[in-house]
FIKOL-758301 format. One line per field, with one value per residue: x, y, z of N, C-alpha, C in turn; chain. Coordinates in steps of 0.001 Angstrom, whole numbers, plus 500000, padded with zeros to 6 digits. Layout:
nx <- [X/...]
ny <- [Y/...]
nz <- [Z/...]
cax <- [X/...]
cay <- [Y/...]
caz <- [Z/...]
cx <- [X/...]
cy <- [Y/...]
cz <- [Z/...]
chaine <- [A/...]
//
This chain:
nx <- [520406/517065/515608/513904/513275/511601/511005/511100/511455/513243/514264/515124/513996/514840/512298/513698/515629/517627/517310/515869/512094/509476/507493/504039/502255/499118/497399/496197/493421/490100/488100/486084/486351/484476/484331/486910/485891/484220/485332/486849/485470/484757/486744/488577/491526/492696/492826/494274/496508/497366/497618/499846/501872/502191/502045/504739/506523/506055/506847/506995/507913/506668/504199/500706/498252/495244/492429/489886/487234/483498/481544/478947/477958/478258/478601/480162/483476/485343/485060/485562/487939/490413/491124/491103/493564/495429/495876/495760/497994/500339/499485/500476/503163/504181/504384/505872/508447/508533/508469/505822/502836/500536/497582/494529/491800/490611/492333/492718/492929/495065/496939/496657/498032/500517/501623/502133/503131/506601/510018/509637/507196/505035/503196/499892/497174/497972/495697/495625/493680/492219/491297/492288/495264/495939/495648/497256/499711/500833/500759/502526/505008/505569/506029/507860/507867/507882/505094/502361/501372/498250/497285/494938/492291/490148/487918/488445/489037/491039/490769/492653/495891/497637/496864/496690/499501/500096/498606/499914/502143/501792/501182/503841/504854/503641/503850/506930/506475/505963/508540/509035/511172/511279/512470/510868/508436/506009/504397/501254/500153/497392/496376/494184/491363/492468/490623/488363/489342/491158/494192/495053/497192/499523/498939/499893/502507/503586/503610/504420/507707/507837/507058/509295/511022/510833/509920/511039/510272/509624/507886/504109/501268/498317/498070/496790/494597/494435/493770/491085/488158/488218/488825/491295/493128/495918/496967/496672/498225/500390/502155/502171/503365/506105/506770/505558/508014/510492/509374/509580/508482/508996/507149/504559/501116/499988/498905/500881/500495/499436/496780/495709/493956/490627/488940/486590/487119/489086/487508/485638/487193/488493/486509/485633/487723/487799/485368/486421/487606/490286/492745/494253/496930/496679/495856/496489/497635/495562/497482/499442/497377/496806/499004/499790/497856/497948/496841/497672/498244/497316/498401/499231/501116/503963/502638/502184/502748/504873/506929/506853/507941/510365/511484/512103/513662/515978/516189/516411/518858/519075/518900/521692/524022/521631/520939/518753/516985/517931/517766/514904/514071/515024/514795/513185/515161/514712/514233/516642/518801/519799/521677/522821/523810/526335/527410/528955/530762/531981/533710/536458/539778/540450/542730/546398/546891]
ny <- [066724/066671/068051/068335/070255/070112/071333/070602/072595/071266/069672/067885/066954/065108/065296/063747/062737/060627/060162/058571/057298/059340/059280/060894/061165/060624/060714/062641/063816/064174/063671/061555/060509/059834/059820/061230/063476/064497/064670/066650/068963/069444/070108/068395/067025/064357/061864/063486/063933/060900/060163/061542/060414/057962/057750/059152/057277/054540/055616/057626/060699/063156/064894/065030/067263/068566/070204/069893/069815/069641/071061/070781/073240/074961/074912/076729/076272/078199/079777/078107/076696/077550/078787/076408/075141/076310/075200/072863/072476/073704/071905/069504/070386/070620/068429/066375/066104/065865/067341/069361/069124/071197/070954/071731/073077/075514/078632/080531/078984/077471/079819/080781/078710/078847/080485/080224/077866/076351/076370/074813/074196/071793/072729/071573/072224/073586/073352/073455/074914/078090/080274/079168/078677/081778/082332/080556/080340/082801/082630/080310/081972/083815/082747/081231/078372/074957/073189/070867/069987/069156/067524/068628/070616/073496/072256/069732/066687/064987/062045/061010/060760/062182/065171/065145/065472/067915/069538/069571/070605/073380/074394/074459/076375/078371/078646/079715/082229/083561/083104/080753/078096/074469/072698/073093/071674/069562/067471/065444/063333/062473/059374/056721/054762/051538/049608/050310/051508/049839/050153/052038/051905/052048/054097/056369/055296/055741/058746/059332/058958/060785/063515/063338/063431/065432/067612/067710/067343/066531/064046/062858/060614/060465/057258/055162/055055/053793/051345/051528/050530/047684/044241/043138/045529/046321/044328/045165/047480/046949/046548/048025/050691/050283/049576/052500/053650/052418/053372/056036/057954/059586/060244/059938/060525/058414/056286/055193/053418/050224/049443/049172/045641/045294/044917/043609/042005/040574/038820/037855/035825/034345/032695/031595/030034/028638/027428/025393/023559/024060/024208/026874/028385/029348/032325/033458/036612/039135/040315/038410/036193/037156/037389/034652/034037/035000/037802/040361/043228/044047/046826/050264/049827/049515/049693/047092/048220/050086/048179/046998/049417/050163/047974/048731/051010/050151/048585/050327/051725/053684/053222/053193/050208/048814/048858/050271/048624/046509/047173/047533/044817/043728/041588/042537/042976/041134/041130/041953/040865/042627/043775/041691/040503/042868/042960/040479/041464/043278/041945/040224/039309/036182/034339/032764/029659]
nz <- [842811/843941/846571/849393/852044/854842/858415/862002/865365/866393/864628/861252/858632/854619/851908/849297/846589/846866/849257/852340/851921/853146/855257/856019/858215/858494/860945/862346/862052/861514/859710/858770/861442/863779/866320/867152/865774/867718/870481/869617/868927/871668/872410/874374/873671/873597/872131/869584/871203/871548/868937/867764/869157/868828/865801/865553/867041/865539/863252/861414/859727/859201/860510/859430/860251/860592/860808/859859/861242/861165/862976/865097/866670/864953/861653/860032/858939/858171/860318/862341/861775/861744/864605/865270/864356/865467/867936/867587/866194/868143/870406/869190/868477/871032/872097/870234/868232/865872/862029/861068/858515/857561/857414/855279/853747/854022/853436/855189/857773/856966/857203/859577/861117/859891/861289/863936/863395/864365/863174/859877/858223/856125/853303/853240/850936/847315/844230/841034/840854/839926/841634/844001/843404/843740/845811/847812/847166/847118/850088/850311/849213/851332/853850/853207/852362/851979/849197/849016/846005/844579/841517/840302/838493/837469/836526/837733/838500/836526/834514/832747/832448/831597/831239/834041/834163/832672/834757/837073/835990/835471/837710/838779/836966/837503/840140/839914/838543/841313/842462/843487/844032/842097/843749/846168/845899/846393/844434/844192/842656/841973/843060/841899/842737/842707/842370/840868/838428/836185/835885/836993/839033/837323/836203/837529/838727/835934/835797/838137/837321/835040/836239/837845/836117/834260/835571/837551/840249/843940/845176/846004/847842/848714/850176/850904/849133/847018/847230/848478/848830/848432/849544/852202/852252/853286/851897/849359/849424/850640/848473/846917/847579/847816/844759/843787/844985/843825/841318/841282/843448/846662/848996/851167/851893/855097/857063/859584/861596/863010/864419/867568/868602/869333/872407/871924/869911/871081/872848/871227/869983/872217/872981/870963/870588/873269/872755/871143/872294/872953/875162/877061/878926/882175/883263/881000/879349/877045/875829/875476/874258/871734/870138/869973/868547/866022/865844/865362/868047/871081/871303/869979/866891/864528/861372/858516/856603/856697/857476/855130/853697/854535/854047/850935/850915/851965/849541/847131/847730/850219/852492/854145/854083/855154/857822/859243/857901/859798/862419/862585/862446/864739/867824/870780/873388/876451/879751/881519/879989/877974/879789/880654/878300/877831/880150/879607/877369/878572/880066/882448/880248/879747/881252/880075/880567]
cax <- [519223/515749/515673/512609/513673/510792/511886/510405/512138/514860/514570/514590/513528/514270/512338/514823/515456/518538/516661/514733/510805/509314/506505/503556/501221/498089/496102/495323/492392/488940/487608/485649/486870/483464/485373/487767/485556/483254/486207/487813/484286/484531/487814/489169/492935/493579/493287/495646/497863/498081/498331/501363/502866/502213/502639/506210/507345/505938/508491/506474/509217/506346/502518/500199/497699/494083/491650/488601/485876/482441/480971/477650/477263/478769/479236/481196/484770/486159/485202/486270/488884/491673/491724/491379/494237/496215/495621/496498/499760/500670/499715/501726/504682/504567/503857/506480/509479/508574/507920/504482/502290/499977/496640/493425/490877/490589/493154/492812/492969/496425/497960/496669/498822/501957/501935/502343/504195/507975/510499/509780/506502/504676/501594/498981/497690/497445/495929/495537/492434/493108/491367/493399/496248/495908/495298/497924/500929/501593/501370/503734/506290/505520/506260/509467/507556/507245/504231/501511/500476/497394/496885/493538/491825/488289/487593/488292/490259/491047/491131/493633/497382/498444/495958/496860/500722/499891/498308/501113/503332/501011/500878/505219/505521/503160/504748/507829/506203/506101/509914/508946/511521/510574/511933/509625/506863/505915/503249/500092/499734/496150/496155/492723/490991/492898/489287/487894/490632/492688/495251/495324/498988/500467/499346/500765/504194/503977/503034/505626/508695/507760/507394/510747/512277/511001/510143/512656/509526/509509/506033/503721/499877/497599/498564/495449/493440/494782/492784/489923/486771/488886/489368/492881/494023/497143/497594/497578/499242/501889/502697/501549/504349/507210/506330/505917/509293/511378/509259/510686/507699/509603/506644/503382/500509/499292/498751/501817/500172/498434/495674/495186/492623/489661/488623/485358/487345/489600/486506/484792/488139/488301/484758/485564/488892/487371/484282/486963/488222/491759/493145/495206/497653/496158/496280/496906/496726/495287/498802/499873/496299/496288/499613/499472/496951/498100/495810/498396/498722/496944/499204/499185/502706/503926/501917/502800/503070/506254/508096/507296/508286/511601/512527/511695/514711/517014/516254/516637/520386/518754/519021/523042/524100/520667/520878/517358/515973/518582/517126/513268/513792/516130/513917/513415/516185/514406/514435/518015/519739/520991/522296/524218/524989/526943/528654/529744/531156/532971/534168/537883/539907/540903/544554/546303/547432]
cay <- [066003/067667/067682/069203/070814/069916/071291/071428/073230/070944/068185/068258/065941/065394/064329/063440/061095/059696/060114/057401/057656/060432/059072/061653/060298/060926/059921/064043/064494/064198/063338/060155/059748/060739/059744/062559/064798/064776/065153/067993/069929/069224/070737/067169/066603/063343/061616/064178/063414/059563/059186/062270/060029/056263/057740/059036/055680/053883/055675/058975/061545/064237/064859/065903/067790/068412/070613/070079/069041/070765/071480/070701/074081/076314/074797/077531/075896/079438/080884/077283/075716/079110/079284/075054/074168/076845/074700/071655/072550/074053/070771/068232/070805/069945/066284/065464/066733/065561/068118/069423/068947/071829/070422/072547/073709/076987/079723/081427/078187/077443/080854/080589/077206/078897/081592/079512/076601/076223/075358/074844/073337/071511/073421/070889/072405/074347/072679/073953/075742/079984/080837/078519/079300/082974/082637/079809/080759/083890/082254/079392/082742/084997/082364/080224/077089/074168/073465/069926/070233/068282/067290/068902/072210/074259/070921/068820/064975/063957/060216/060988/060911/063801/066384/065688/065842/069291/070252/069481/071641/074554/074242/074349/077365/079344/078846/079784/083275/083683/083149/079289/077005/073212/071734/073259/071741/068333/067048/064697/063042/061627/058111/056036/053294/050243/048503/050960/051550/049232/050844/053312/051893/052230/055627/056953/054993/056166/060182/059916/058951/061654/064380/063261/063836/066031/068712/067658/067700/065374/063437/062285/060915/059549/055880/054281/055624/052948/049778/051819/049472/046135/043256/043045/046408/046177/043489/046066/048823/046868/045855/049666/051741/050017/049984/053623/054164/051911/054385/057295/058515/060286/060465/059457/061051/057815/055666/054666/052625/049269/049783/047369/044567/045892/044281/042759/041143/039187/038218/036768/034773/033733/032444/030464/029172/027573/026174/024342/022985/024482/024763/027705/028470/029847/033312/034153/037834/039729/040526/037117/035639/037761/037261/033399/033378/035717/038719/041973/043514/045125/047956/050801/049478/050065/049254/046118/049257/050853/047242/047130/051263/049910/047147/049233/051662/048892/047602/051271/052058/054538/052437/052423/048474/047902/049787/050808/047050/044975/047621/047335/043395/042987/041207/043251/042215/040261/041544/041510/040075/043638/044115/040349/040580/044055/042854/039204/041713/043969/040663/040811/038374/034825/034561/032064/028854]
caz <- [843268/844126/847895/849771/853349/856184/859902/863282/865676/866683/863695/859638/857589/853688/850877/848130/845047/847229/850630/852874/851774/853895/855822/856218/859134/858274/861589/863029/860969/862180/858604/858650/862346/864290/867715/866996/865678/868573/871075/869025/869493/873197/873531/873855/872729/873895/870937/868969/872245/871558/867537/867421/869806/868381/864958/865048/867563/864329/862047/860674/859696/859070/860756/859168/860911/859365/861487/859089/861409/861099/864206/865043/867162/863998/860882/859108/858673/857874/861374/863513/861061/861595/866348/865839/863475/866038/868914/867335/865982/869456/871260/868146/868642/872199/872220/869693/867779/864331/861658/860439/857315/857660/855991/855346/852771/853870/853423/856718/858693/856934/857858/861541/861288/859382/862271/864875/863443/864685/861792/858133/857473/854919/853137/852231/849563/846393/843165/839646/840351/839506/842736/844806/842902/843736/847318/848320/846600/847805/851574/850143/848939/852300/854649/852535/852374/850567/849426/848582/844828/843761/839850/839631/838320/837444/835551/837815/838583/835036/834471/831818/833482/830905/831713/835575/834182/832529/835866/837945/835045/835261/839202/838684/836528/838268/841417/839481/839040/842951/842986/844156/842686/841935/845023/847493/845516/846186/843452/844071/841010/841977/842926/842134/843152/841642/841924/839733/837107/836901/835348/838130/840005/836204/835858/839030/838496/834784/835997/839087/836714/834139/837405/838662/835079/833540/836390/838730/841694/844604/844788/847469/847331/849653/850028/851075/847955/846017/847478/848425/848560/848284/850771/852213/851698/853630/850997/848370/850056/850306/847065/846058/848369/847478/843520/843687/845899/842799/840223/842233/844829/847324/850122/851069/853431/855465/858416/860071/862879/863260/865205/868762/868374/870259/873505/871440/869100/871357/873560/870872/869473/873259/873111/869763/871381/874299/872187/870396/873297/873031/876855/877099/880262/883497/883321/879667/878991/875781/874724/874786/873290/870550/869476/869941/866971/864876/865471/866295/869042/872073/871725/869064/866465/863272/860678/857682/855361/857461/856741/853174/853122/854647/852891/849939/851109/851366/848341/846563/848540/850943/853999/853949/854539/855887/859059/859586/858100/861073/863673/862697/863043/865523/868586/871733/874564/877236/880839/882247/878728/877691/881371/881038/877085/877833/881135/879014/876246/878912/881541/881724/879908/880498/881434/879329/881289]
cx <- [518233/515386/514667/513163/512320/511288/510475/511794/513339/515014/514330/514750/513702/513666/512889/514479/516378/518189/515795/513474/510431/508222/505332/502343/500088/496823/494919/494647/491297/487784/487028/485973/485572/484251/485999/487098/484814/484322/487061/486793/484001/485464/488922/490666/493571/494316/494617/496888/498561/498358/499230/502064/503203/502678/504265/507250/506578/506765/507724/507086/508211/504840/502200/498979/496518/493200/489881/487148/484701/481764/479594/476840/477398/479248/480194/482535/485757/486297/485916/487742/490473/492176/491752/492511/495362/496470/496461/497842/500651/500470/500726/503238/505447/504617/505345/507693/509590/508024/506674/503859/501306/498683/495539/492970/490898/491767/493891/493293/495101/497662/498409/497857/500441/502451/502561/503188/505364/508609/510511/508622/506454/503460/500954/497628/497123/497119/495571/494504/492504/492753/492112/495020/497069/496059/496448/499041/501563/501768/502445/505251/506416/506461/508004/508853/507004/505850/503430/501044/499981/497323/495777/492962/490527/487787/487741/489416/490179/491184/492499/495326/498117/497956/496497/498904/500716/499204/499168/501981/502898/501350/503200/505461/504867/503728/506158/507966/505920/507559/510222/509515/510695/510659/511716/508457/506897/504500/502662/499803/498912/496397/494337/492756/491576/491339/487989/488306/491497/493840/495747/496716/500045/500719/500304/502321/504688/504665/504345/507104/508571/507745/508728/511648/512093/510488/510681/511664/509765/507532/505459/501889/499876/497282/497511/494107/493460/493991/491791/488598/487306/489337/491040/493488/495181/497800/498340/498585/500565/503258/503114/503328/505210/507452/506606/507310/510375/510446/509429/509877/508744/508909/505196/502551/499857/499257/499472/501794/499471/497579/495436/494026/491674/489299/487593/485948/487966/488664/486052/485882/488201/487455/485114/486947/487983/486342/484853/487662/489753/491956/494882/495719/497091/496746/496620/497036/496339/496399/498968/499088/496829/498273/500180/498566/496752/497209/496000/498577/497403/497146/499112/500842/502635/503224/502481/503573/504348/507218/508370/508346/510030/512348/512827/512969/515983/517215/516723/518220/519974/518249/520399/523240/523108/520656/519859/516530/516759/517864/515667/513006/514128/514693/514372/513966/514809/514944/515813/518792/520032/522187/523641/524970/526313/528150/529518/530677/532470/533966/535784/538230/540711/542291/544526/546763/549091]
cy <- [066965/067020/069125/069208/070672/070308/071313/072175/072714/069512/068596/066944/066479/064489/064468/062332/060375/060121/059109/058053/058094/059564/059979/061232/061184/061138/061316/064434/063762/064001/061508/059433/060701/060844/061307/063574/065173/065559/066682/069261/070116/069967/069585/066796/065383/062520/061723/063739/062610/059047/060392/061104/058511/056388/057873/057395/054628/054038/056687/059558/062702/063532/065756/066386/068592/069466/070698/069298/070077/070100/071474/072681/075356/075681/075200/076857/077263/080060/079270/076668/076896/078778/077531/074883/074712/075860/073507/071438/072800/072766/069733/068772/070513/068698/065521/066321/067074/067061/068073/069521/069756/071540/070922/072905/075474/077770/080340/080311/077527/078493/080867/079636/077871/080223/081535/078185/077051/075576/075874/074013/072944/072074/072721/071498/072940/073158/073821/074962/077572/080207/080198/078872/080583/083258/081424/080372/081564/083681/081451/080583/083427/084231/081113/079453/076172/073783/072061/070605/069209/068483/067643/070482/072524/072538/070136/067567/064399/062638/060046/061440/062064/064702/066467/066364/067399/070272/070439/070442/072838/075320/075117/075909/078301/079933/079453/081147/084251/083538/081447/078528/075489/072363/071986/072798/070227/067827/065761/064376/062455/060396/057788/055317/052192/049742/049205/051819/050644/049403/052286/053354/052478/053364/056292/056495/055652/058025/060545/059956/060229/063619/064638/063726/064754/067453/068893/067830/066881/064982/062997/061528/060368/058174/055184/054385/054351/051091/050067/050494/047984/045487/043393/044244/046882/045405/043794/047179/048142/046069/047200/050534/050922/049710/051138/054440/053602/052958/055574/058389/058475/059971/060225/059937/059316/057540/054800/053199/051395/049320/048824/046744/045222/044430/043395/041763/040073/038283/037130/035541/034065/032302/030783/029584/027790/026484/024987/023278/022907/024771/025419/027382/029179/031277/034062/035397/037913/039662/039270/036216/035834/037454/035738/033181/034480/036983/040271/041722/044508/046701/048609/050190/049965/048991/047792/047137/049802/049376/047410/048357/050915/049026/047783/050604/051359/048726/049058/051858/053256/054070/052177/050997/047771/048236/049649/049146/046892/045748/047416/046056/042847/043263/042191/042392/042024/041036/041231/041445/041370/043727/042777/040502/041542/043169/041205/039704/042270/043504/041327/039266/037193/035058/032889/031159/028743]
cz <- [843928/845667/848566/851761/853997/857645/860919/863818/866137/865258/862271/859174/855867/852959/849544/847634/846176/849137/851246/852150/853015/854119/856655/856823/858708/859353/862360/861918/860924/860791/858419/860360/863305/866136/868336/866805/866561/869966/870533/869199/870700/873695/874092/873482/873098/873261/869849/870039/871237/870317/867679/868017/868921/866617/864782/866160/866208/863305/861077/860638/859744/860108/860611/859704/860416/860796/861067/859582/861286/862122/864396/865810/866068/862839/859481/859522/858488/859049/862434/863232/862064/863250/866045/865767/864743/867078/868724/867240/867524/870362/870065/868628/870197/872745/871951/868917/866107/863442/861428/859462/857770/856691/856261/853679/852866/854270/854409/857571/858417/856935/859102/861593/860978/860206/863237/864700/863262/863305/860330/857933/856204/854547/852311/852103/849055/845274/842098/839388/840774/840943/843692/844560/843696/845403/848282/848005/846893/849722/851227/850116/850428/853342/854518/852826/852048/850405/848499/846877/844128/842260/839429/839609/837952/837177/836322/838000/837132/834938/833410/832508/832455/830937/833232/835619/834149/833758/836277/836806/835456/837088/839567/838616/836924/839752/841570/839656/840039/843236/844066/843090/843054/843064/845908/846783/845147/845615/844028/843361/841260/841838/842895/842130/842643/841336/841349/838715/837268/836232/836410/839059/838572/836005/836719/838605/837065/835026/837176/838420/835705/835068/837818/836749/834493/834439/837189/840087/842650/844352/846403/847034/848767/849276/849984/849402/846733/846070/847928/848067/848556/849688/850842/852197/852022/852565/849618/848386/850211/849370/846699/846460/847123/845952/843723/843960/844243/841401/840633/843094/845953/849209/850006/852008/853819/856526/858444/860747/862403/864423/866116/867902/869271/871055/872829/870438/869878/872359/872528/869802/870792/873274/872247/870288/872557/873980/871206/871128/873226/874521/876211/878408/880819/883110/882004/879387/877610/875011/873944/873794/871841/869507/869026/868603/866340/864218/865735/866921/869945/872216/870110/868035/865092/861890/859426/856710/855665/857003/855646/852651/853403/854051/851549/849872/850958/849883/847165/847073/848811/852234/853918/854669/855358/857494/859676/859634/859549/862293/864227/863235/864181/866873/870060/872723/875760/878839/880971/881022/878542/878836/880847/879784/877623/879083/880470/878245/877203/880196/881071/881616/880267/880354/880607/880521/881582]
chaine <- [A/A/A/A/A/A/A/A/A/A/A/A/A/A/A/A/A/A/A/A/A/A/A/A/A/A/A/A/A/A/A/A/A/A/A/A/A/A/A/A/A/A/A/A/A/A/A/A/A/A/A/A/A/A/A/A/A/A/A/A/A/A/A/A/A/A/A/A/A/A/A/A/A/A/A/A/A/A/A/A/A/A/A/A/A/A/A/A/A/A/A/A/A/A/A/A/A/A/A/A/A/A/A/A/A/A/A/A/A/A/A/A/A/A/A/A/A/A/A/A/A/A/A/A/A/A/A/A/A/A/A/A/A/A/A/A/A/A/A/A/A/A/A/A/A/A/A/A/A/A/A/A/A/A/A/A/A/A/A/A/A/A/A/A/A/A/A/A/A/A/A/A/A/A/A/A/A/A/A/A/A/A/A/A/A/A/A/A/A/A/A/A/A/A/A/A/A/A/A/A/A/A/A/A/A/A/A/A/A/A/A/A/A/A/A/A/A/A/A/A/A/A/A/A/A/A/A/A/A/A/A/A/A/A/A/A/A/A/A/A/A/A/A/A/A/A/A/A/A/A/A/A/A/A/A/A/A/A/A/A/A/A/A/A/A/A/A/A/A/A/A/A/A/A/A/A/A/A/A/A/A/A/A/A/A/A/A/A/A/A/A/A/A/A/A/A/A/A/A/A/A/A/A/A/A/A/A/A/A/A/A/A/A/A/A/A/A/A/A/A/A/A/A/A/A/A/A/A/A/A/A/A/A/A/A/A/A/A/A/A/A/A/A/A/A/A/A/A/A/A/A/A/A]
//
């Protein structure tokens, strides 16, 4: 079986055919997140603090860690991307235990990262294209470590799932010529939009079974890519995972977490509560509101997608007897009730009459 080694410094993670699905948090990465990227130009790490932390108590086995903001005072990425990504990794490695997904565009910025990271990272990534090729590969051989490979080259994201296969081949045997066997090399077989192909979940499940057999790779994509633009997309995501996991996707970069309700939202459900003339109890809080009508949580948790990803383990016999599901469900003990269960279990016993 094709089993991909991940470490930090005290933990390893694999992704395998007969391994849980690897969960690759996606949330350190300042891409579309102006919040973050403004704080990360400030010097800032609070942020990075509080998703390392909320991601792996969600159930992230890897984080991945992105330094690609452009800087309003310097927007060369080549001269800020390299002392940031350092920083980052150095605060995740201290935050949290989980391994690292080393993720960058530029070259330099993912050495800085494989200098300083503890372990066995992950190197996201080389794709098909010669100069990338040329310039990743030999960090993937220098440093022993596995390494993200996207389905695309000079040319481009093919729409055609056998051009991105022949990428991913090309991507294989090149790496081969570096002395990189197949399972340090976890393939991206381009997911797209379902709601502009819609043949786009088929390809992927078609492209990940033909990966797993006939190059023996593990797989991974970016999860969210797949309901892009569509209402609901928890709705599709979690149809999507657990599909891919039974066509033999290995691992996924995404977002672990469910995100609190923001203070504005439960104000203005408040608002509409009381104009309906619903009387709540004196004192209600947020927590309790919000979970009274079915709207989350206050609190950062694990996302719908982490159930599906688990039942989806179960259901593949990589949750032995359901382990992991009875733990995810099982209801949190109640002030005192562990304390009394435990001392009811360890009373001493009745004498007989």
């Amino acid at each position: 079986m094709t089993r991909t080694t991940v470490e930090s410094r005290s933990r390893t993670e694999i992704i395998g055919f007969d391994h849980p699905f690897c969960v690759i948090g996606e949330r350190i990465n300042p891409t579309g997140r102006k919040k973050l990227a403004t704080e990360l130009e400030a010097g800032d790490f609070t942020s990075v603090r509080e998703d390392a932390l909320a991601q792996v108590a969600a159930g992230a086995n890897v984080l991945d860690v992105n330094a690609g903001v452009v800087y309003n005072s310097n927007p060369d990425p080549n001269q800020t991307e390299p002392p940031l990504m350092v920083k980052l990794i150095k605060l995740v490695q201290e935050t949290v235990d989980a391994p690292i997904c080393i993720d960058s565009s530029v070259p330099a910025a993912l050495e800085a990262g494989l200098e300083v990271c503890e372990g066995r990272p992950l190197l996201n990534s080389v794709t098909g294209e010669e100069e990338r090729l040329e310039k990743i590969l030999p960090l993937v051989r220098k440093y022993n470590v596995p390494v993200v490979a996207i389905s695309n080259d000079d040319s481009g994201i093919s729409e055609d799932p056998d051009v991105r296969f022949e990428v991913a081949k090309k991507i294989v045997q090149r790496a081969a010529d570096y002395g990189i066997p197949p399972h340090d090399i976890v393939v991206d077989p381009l997911v797209m939009p379902v709601g502009a192909m819609g043949t786009a979940a088929l390809q992927v499940f078609a492209l990940v079974r033909r990966l797993r057999q006939e190059l023996g790779v593990n797989t991974t994509c970016g999860a969210s890519n797949i309901s892009f633009g569509l209402p609901n997309r928890h709705g599709i995501n979690n149809a999507f995972l657990p599909m891919a996991i039974a066509a033999g996707m290995t691992s996924a970069i995404m977002n672990p977490i469910a995100l609190p309700v923001k203070p504005s939202v439960i104000a203005a459900r408040r608002e509409a509560v009381a104009a309906a003339g619903v009387i709540l109890p004196d004192g209600m809080d947020d927590e309790a509101f919000v979970t009274l009508f079915g709207m989350g949580s206050t609190k950062a948790r694990a996302g719908s997608e982490m159930e599906a990803i688990r039942a989806a383990n179960f259901l593949t016999d990589n949750a032995p007897h359901g382990s992991a599901w009875i733990r995810f469900n099982k209801p949190p003990a109640l002030p005192g009730e562990d304390t009394v269960r435990r001392a009811g279990r360890s009373g001493a016993r009745r004498r007989r009459a």
